[in-house]
Each structure stands twice: as structure tokens, then as C-alpha cells.
N, C-alpha and C positions, 0 to 999 in steps of 0.2 A: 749450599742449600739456597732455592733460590728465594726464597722470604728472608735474605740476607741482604738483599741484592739494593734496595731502598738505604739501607745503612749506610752500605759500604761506596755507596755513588755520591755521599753526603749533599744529596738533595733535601729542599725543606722540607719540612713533614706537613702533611695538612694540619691546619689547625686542629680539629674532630678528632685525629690520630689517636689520641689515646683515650678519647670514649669511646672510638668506637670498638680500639683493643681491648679496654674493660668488658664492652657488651660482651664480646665473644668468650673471654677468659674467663668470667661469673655464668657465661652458657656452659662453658668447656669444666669449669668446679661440680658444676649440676648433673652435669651426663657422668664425669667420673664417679660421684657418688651413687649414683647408679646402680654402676657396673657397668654403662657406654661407652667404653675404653676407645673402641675406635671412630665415635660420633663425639668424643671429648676429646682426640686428638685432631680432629677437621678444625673446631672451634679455639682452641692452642692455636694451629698452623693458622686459622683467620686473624689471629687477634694478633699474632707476629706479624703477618702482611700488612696490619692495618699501623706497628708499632715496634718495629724490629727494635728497638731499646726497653720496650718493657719487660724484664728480665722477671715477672711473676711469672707471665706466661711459658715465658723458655721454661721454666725450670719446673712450671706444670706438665709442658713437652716432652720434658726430659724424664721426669716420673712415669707417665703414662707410656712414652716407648720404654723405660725398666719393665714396667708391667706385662705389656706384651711382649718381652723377651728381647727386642729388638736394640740388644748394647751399641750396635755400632754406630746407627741413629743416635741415641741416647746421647752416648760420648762427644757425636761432633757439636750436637744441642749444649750441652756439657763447656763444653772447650769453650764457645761462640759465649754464651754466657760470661766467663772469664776473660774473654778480651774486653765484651763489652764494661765489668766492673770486674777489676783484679781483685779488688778487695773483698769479692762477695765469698764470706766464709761456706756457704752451701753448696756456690758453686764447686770450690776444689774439695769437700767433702763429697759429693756427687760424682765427681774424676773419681775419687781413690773407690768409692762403692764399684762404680761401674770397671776400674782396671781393675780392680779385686775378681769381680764375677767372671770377668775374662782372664785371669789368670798372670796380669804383667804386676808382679807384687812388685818392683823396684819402683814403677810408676804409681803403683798405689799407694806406698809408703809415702814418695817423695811428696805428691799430692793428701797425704792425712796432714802430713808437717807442716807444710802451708797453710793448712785449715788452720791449724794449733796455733801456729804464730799468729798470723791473722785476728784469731779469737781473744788471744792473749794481749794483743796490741788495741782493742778496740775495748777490751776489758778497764786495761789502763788508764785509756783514754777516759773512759766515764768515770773513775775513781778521781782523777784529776780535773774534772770539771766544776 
């Protein structure tokens, strides 16, 4: 995708970079609730180009192509998120939803399990703080 492309060349970010992601992902919240699925997906894709690390946005991205059906978008949205923070429990719960819908249960399981640990390891972590 190419609103990856800024990430993955690890050029600086503008300074602005993530207000200006916010502007777009607090437009992109407003149009989903809505029902402006596809004028809340423009504003997602803006607010990643403006901050390909903001991983609120991805995984609003990644909701709103579920919604329009569109898993295989979804999934790579999905993935990109998981590289960017392995640790994010949502994200590999959002794998195992979308390889569920698509039917790879071995990849769905293996992706719930991940969430589980994950969940359970952060769990921990705050009982020991």
C-alpha cells in the first residue's frame, strides 16, 4: 500500500505529522458514525499518509474495509498494523476476525492465540506494577 511508503523509506516525519493524522482520523470517526463508510475511509487513508505509525487510524481502516466487505484490504491493513506494534492485542484479534471470515481457521486460531497471550502478558504486567 502505498501510505506505507513514508514508513518503510524511514524518512523524518514532519513535525505536524500527527496533527495532521488526528485532523483526518477524528473526520474519518465522524463520517463512520454516519454511515459515510466510504468518505470515512478517504479520511483513514489521509490521516495514514499524513502518519503511517498511527495505528488508531490503521485499525479504523481496517474496520471500515470489514464493513464494506473488502477482507483482503482489511487483512493487509491488519498485518501492516502488527508489524508496526506486535504487541497490539487488536491488531491480531482483527487477523483472526478477518481469516475467520475468509475461512483460513488454522490462521485464525493461530492469530486468536497471539491475542490471548499478548492480553494475558500485559494483564500481568499491571498486576506487578
Amino acid at each position: 500500500m502505498c501510505v506505507f511508503r513514508l514508513l518503510e523509506s524511514n524518512l523524518p516525519m514532519p513535525e505536524n505529522a500527527r496533527q495532521k493524522a488526528e485532523e483526518h482520523y477524528y473526520a474519518a470517526l465522524d463520517l463512520f458514525a454516519d454511515g459515510s463508510h466510504e468518505a470515512a475511509l478517504n479520511e483513514y487513508r489521509e490521516s495514514a499518509a499524513a502518519d503511517p505509525t498511527f495505528t488508531e487510524a490503521l485499525h479504523g481502516m481496517a474496520r471500515t474495509l470489514l464493513d464494506l466487505g473488502r477482507l483482503d484490504e482489511a487483512l493487509e491493513v491488519s498485518k501492516r498494523i502488527a508489524e508496526i506494534d506486535p504487541d497490539d492485542v487488536l491488531a491480531h484479534t482483527s487477523l483472526s476476525v478477518l481469516y475467520q471470515k475468509k475461512g483460513m481457521v488454522p490462521e485464525a486460531e493461530a492469530e486468536a492465540n497471539k491475542a490471548r497471550v499478548l492480553g494475558w502478558k500485559q494483564q500481568l504486567k499491571k498486576q506487578n506494577l
